[in-house]
C-alpha positions as CSV (number, residue, x, y, z in Angstrom):
1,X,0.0,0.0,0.0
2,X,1.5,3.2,-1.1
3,X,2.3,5.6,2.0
4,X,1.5,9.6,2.0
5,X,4.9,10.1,3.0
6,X,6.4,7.4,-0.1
7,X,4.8,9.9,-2.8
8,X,7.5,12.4,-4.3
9,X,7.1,15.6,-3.9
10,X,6.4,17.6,-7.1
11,X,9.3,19.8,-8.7
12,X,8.2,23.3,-8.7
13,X,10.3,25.5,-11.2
14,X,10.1,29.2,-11.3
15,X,10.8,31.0,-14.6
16,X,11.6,34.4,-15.4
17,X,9.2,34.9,-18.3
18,X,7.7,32.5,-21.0
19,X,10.4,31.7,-23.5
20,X,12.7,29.9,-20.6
21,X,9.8,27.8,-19.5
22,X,9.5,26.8,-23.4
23,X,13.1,25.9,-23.3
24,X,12.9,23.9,-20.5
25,X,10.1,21.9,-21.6
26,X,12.1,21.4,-25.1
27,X,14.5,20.2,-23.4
28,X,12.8,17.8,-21.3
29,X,10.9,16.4,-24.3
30,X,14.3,15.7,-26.5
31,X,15.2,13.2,-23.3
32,X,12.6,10.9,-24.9
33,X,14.0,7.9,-26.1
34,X,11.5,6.9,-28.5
35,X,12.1,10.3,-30.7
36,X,13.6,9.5,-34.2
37,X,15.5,11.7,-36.1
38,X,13.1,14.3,-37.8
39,X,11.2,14.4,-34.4
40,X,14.5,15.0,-32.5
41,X,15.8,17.8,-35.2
42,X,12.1,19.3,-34.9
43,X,12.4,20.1,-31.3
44,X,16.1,21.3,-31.7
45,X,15.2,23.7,-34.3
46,X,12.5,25.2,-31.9
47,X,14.5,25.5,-29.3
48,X,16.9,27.5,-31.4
49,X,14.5,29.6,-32.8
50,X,12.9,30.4,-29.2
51,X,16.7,31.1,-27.8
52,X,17.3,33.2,-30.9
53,X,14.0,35.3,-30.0
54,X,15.7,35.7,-26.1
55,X,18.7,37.1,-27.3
56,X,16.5,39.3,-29.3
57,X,14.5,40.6,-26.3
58,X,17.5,40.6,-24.2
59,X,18.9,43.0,-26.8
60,X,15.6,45.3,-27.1
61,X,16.0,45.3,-23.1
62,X,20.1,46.2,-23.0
63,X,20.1,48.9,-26.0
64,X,18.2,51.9,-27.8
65,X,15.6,50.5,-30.5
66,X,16.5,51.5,-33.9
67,X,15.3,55.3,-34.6
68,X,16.1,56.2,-31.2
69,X,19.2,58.1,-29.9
70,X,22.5,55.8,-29.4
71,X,20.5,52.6,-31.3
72,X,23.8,49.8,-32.6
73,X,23.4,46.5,-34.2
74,X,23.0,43.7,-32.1
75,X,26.5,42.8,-30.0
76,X,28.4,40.0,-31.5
77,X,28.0,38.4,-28.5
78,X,24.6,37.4,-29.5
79,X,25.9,35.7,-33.0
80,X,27.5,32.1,-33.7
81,X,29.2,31.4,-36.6
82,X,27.1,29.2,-39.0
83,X,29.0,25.8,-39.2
84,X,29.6,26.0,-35.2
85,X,26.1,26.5,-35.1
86,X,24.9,23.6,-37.4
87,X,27.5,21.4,-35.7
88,X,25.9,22.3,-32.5
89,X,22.8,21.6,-33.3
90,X,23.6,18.6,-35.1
91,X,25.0,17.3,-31.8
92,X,22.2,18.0,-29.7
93,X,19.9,16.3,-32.2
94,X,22.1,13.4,-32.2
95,X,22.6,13.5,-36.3
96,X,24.9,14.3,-38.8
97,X,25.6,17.8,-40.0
98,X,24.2,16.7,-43.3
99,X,21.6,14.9,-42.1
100,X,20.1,18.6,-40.0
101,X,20.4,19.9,-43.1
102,X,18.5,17.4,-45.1
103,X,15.4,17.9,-42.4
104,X,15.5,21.4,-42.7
105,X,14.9,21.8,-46.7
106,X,12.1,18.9,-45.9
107,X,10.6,21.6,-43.6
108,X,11.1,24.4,-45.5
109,X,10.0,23.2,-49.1
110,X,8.1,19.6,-48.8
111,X,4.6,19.5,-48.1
112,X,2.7,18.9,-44.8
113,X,1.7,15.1,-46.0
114,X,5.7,14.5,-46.7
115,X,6.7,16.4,-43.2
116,X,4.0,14.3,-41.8
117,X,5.6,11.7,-43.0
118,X,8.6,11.4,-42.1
119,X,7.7,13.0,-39.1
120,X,5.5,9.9,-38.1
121,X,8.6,7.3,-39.0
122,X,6.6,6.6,-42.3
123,X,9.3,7.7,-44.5
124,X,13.4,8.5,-43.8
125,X,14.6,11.6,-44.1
126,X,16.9,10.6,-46.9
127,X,13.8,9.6,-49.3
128,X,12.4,12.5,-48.2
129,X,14.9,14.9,-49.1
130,X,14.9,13.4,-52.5
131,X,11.6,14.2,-53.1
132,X,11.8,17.4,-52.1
133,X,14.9,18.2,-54.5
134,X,13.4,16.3,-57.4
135,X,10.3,19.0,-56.8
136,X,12.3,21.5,-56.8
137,X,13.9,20.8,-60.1
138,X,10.0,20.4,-61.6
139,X,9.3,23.6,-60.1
140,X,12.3,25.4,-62.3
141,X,12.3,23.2,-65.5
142,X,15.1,23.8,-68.3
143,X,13.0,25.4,-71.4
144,X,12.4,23.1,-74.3
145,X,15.2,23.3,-77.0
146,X,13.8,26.3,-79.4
147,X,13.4,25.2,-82.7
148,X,10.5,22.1,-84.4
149,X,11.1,19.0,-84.3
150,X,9.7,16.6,-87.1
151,X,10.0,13.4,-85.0
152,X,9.1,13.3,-81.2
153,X,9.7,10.8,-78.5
154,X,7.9,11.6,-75.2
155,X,7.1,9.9,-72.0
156,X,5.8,12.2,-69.3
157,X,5.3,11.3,-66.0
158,X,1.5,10.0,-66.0
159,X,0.0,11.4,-63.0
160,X,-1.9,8.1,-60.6
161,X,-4.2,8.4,-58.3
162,X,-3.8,4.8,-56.4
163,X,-0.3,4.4,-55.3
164,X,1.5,0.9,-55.8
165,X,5.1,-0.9,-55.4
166,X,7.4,1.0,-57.2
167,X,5.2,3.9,-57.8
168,X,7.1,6.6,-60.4
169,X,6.6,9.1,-57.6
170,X,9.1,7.5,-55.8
171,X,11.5,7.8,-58.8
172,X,10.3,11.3,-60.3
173,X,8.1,13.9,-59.2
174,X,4.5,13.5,-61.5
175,X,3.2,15.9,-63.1
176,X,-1.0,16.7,-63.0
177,X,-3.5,16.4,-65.8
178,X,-3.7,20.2,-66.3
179,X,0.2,20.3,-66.3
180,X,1.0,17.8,-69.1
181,X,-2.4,18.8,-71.3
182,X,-0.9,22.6,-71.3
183,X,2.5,21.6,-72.2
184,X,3.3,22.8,-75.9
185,X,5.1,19.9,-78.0
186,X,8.0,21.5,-80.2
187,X,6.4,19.9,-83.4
188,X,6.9,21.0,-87.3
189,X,4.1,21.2,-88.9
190,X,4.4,18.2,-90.6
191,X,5.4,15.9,-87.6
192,X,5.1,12.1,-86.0
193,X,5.2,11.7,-81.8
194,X,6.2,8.4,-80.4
195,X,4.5,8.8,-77.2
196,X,5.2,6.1,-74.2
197,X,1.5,5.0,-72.6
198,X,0.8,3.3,-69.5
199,X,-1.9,0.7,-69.7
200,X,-4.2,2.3,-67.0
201,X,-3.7,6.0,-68.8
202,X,-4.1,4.6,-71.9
203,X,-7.5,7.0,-72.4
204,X,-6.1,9.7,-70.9
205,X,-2.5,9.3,-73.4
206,X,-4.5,9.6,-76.3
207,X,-5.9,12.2,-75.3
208,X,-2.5,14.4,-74.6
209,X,-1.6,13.6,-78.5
210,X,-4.6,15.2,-79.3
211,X,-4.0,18.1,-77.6
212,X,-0.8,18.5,-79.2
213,X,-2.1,19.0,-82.4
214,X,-1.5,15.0,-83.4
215,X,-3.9,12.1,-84.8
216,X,-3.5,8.6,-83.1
217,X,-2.9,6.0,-86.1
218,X,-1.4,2.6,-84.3
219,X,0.8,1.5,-81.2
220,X,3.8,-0.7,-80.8
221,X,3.8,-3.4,-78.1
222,X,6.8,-3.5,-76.1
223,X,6.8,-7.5,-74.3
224,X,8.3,-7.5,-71.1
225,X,10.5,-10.6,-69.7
226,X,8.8,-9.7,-66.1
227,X,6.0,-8.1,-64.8
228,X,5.2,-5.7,-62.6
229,X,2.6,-4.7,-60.3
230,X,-1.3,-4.0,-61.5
231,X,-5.0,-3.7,-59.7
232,X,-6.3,-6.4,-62.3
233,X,-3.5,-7.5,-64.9
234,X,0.4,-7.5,-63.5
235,X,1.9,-5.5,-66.4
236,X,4.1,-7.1,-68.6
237,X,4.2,-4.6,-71.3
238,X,3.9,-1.1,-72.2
239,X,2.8,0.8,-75.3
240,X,4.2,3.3,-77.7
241,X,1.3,5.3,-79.6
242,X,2.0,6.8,-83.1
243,X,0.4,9.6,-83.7
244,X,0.9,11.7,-87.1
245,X,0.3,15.6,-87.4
246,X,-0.1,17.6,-90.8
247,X,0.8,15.6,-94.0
248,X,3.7,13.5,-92.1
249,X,3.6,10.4,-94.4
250,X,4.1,6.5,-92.9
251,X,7.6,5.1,-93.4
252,X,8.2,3.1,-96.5
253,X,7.3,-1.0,-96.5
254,X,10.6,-2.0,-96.5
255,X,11.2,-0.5,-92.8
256,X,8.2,-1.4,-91.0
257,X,8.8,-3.0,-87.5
258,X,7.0,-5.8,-86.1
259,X,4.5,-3.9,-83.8
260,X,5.4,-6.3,-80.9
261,X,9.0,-5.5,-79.3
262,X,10.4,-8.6,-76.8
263,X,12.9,-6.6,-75.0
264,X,13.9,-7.2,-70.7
265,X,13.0,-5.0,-68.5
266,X,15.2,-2.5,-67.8
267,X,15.3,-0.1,-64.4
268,X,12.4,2.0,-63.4
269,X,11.5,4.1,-66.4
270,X,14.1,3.6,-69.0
271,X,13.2,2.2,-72.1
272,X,14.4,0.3,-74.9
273,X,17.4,1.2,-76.8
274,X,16.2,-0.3,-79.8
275,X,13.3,2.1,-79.9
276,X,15.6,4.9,-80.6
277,X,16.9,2.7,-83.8
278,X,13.1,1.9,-85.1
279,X,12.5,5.0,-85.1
280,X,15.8,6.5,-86.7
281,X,15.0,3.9,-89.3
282,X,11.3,4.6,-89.8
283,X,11.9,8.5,-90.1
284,X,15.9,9.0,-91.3
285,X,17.5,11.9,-91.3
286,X,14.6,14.1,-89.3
287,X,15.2,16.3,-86.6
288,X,14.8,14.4,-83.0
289,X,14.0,15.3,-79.9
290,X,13.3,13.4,-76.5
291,X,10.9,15.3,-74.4
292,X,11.2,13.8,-70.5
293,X,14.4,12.1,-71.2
294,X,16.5,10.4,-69.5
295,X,19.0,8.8,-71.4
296,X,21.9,6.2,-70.5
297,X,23.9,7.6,-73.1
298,X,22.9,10.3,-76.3
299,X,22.7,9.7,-79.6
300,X,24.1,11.2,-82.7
301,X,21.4,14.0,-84.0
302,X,19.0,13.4,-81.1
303,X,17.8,16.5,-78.7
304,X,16.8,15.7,-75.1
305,X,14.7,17.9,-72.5
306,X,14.0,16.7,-68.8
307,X,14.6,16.7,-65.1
308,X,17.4,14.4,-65.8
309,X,18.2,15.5,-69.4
């Protein structure tokens, strides 16, 4: 039976104003064992910013405001050098230098969902930061080489709406419906466009040709050795739509392709290297361009645009 006298007595703790007791509570919560990183790095970074904001005061307090008579900068005193900083942060937190600053682009650019994220142990800081630097890249884009192109090889990055195993998201950041219907093609006015289609956006592909100005006329097949994920079917294949703009004329008989392509699969996006020699053969000596590329290696004659271009 517990005993009046075996109860501990509670700490009392007298602060001189608001921001000490918000310290103090900081710190007490970054004793938590079961913190991970980003949770850690959180707390650190708001205790900085609060100690920051009670050097400020202390500051206001100590000297003239600005405007006033005998106002000076804040004393140096108040000031730590940038990498002793980082480093000291990085120490409390219990990371890497690198690492602090991985978390603090996540909470500066990603979005709540991703903070969340990785917040809740759902995602590493690492994948994370990834994400938020392949964002940033869509968000500034290269411009499209100037000029049009008679033959066109695109495969933008299909937006889903049910994420699965090895979802392109975790490769590339997608772009929305809006984004790749508004996208102008670099086309001649007499033009082809080889464009890469996903089974499940198949509808939605052909309607992106359209919108660039082109007519659907056939697709190649290209037969996997392994398949994939799928809701229904496990894909095994992909397609390339043909789709011809202006008075673009077929190739001749003698170099038609097979419309079914047995090729292995290759690492998450990348396609075929034999595509780029159907095509060269189909349509010889046109001007090329990739649009979404991201080649292996580049070809002779051949214009590329992308994140990884």
């Amino acid at each position: 039976m517990e005993r009046p006298w075996d109860i501990p007595k509670p700490i009392v703790k007298n602060f001189e104003n608001k921001l000490l007791e918000k310290i103090y509570i900081l710190e007490v919560n970054l004793q938590r064992r079961q913190l991970n990183d980003m949770q850690r790095i959180l707390l650190t970074l708001k205790k900085k910013e609060i100690i920051d904001e009670l050097a400020r005061q202390k500051h206001s307090l100590t000297f003239p405001k600005k405007g006033q008579k005998g106002f000076q900068p804040m004393p140096a005193k108040y000031f730590v050098n940038i990498k002793d900083a980082k480093k000291s942060l990085s120490n409390e937190a219990g990371v890497s230098i690198r690492t602090l600053e991985k978390a603090q682009k996540i909470f500066a650019e990603g979005s709540e969902e991703l903070k969340n994220r990785v917040l809740d142990g759902k995602t590493s800081i690492s994948h994370a930061y990834t994400k938020v630097k392949r964002q940033e890249k869509h968000r500034k884009p290269k411009p499209i080489p100037e000029g049009e192109w008679a033959v066109i090889l695109a495969d933008p990055p299909w937006p889903y709406d049910f994420p699965l195993r090895g979802a392109p998201d975790a490769h590339y950041p997608r772009m929305t419906r809006e984004e790749i219907l508004e996208m102008k093609f670099p086309s001649a006015e007499d033009a082809v466009l080889f464009l890469w289609a996903t089974n499940p956006q198949l509808e939605f592909a052909i309607e992106v040709m359209n919108s660039k100005g082109f007519s659907y006329r056939t697709n190649m097949v290209w037969a996997k050795d392994i398949f994939g994920t799928g809701y229904y079917f496990r894909g095994q294949h992909e397609l390339l739509l043909l789709g011809i703009k202006g008075g673009m004329p077929p190739p001749i008989e003698e170099v038609r392709f097979p419309s079914v392509l047995m090729s292995p699969r290759r690492k998450h996006s990348e396609k075929p290297e034999e595509v780029y020699e159907i095509i060269e053969t189909m349509y010889p000596n046109q001007k090329y361009i990739e649009l979404f590329a991201r080649p292996t290696s580049r070809r002779k004659d051949w214009s590329y645009w992308g994140l990884e271009a």
